[in-house]
C-alpha positions in Angstrom: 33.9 33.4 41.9 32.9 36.6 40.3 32.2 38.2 43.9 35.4 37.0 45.2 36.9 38.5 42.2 35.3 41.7 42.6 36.0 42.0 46.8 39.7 41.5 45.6 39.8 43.7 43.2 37.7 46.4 45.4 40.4 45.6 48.5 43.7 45.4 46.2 43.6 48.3 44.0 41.7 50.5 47.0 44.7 49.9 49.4 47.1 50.5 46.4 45.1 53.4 45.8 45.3 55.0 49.4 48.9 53.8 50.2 50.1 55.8 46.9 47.7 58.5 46.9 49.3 59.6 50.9 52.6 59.1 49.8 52.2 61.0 46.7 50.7 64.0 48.8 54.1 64.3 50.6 56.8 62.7 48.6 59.2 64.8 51.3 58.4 62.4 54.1 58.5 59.2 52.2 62.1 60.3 51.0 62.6 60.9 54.9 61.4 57.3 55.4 63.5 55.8 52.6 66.6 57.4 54.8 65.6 55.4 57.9 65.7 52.2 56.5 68.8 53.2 54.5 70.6 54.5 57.4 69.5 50.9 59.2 70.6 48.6 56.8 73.7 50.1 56.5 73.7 51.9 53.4 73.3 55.0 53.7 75.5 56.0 50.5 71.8 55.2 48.7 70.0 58.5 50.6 70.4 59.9 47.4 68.2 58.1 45.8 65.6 58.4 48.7 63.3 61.0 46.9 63.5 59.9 43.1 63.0 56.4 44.9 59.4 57.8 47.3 57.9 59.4 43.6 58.7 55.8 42.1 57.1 54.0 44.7 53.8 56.3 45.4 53.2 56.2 41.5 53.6 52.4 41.2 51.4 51.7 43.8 48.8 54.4 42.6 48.5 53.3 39.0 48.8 49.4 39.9 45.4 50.4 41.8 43.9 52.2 39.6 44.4 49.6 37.3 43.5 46.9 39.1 40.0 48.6 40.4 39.1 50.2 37.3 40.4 47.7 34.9 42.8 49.9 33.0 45.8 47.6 31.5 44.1 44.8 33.7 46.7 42.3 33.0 49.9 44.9 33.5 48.2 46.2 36.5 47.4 42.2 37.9 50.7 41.4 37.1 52.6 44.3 39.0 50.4 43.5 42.3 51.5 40.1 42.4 55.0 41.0 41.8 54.9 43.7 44.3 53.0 41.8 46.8 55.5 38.8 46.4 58.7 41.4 47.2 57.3 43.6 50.1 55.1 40.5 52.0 58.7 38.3 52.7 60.4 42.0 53.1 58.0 43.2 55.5 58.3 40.0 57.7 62.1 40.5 58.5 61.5 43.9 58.8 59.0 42.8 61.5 61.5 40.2 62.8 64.2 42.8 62.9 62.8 46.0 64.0 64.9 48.2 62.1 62.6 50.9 62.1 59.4 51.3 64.1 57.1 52.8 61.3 56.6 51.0 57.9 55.4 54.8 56.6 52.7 52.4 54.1 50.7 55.2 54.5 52.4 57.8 55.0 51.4 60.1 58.2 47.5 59.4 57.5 47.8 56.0 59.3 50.6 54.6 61.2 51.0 50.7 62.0 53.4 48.7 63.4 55.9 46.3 61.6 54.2 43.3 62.6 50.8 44.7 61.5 52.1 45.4 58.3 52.8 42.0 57.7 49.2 40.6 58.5 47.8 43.2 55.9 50.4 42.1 53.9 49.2 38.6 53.8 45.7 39.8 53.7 46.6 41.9 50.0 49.0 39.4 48.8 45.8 36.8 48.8 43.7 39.1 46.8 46.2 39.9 44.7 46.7 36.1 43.4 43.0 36.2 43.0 42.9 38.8 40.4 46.1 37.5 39.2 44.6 34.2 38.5 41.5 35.7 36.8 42.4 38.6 35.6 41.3 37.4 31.7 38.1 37.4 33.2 38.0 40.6 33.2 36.8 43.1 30.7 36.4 46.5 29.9 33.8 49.0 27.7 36.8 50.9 26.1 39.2 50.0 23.1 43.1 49.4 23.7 44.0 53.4 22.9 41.5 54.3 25.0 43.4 52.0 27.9 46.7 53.2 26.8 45.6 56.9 27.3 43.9 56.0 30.2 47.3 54.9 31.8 49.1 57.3 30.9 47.0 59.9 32.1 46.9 58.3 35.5 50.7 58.0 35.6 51.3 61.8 34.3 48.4 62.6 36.8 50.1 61.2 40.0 53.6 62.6 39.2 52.3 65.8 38.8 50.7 65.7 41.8 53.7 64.5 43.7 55.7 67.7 42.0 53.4 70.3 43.2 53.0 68.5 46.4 56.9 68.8 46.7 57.2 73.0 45.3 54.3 73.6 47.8 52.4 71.8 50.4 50.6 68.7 50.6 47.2 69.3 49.4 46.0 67.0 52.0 47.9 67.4 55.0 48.5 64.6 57.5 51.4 65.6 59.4 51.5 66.4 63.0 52.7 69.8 62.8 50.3 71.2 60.0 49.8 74.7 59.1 47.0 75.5 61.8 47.6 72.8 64.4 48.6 74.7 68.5 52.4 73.6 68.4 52.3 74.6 72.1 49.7 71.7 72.6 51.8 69.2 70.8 55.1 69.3 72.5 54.7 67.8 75.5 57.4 68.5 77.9 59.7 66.0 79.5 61.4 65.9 82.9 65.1 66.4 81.8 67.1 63.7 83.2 70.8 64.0 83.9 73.2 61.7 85.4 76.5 63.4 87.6 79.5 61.4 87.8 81.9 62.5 90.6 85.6 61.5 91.1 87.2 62.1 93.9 91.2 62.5 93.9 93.7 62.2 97.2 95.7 65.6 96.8 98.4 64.1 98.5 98.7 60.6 97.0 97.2 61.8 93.6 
């Protein structure tokens, strides 16, 4: 069991890791992605809360990680992945059902996936995440409880900070399409503009 712990863990907190390291990087676009599925589910009044929620969301998933893969505030951090894992797999499937918006955003711009593919990975991190759940007293660390404390906290303060700088500046890892450096002229692709012309014909002497 101690290598199926250890795959879990390794899988879990590395996903976790990725998915809030990419949103972290550009909090802008997740905020941008929060206003989709606002604007689909009909409440858009929330867009306010779409960046405050993206810097919420990137650091969650980071620290839960973090934890999880390192062991730092194991049972916190095994604890959150089930509980996140047991909101966004169910979520994920109706938004696959539904369609309401093509892109999950999971990860950002680095990697885009459909709905439905979302909700197989989903599946796939939900079952590690009740293995480390279930075990999770089974595992143990070299350092004291200050030193997991501090270690928290630094990886919390860490992410946030990065997710501020990210949001003054630019994304120190840039995924986006239109990059600083990338040809824009070899990006847009032009379209054959296609226009419809209704004509009504009127009798001038019957009207």
């Amino acid at each position: 069991m101690r290598f199926w712990l250890w795959l879990s863990r390794i899988v879990l907190g590395g996903i976790f890791i990725f998915s809030g390291f990419v949103k972290a990087i550009d909090p802008l676009g997740s905020a941008y992605k929060f206003t989709d599925y606002f604007l689909a589910f009909d409440v858009e009044w929330l867009s306010f809360s779409a960046l405050p929620a993206a810097i919420i969301l990137s650091t969650l998933e980071f620290i839960i990680g973090a934890g999880v893969l390192l062991g730092v505030r194991i049972r916190l951090s095994a604890l959150g992945a089930l509980l996140f894992m047991a909101f966004f797999t169910p979520l994920t499937l109706y938004i696959a059902i539904t369609d309401p918006v093509p892109d999950c955003g999971c990860f950002g711009d680095a990697i885009i996936i459909s709905n439905w593919e979302t909700f197989y990975k989903n599946i796939f991190i939900l079952a590690a995440a009740i293995v480390v759940f279930i075990y999770r007293k089974q595992i143990s660390v070299p350092w004291n409880r200050f030193t997991d404390k501090m270690l928290a906290f630094v990886l919390t303060a860490g992410i946030i900070a990065l997710s501020v700088y990210c949001l003054l500046y630019l994304p120190v890892i840039d995924f986006r399409p239109w990059k600083v450096g990338n040809d824009v002229s070899e990006l847009v692709i032009p379209t054959e503009e296609v226009a419809e012309t209704y004509l009504i014909f009127e009798n001038q002497e019957t009207g």
